[in-house]
Phi, psi and omega in degrees: 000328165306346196265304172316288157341290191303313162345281169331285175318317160284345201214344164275167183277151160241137156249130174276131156195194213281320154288346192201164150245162179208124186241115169226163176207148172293206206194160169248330168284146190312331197235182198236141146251143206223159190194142191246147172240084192273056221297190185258003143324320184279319171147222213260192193253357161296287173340302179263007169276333169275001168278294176293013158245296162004292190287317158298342190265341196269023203245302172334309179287292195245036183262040160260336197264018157303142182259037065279125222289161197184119155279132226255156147228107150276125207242114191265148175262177201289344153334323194300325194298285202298356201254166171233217201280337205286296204294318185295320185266357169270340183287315178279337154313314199262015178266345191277343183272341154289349130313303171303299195298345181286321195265000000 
């Protein structure tokens, strides 16, 4: 899976935004995968496991809604920690609808 990351990290496009970074590239498989980044930046090891479910529960909802499957690496900045579940999945809906419009 590290082979991926890296894929990603080197060959994709970023959207900047005030919670994340969001790095994507298209795929050749029928469906979309997402992969989370959490640094020790963000805060303690509570602080970023609950950032990173956030970010997995907001990737649930609304990663179907890409119209070309694409592999995601989200990476959060330390904002992520103060913000909550709502801000996390409305900043990734509207960087996945600023994809779409890019592809």
């Amino acid at each position: 899976m590290g082979a991926d990351y890296r894929r990603v990290m080197r060959n994709g496009k970023r959207l900047r935004t005030a919670l994340m970074v969001v790095v994507y590239t298209p795929v050749e498989e029928p469906w979309s995968r997402a992969g989370i980044a959490v640094s020790r930046k963000v805060g303690n090891a509570v602080v970023r496991n609950r950032v990173k479910r956030w970010m997995r529960e907001a990737c649930r909802h609304h990663l179907d809604e890409l119209r070309v499957p694409q592999d995601v690496v989200l990476v959060a900045h330390p904002a992520c920690a103060n913000a909550g579940y709502d801000q996390v999945a409305a900043t990734l809906q509207k960087s996945i609808q600023r994809i779409n419009q890019r592809s």
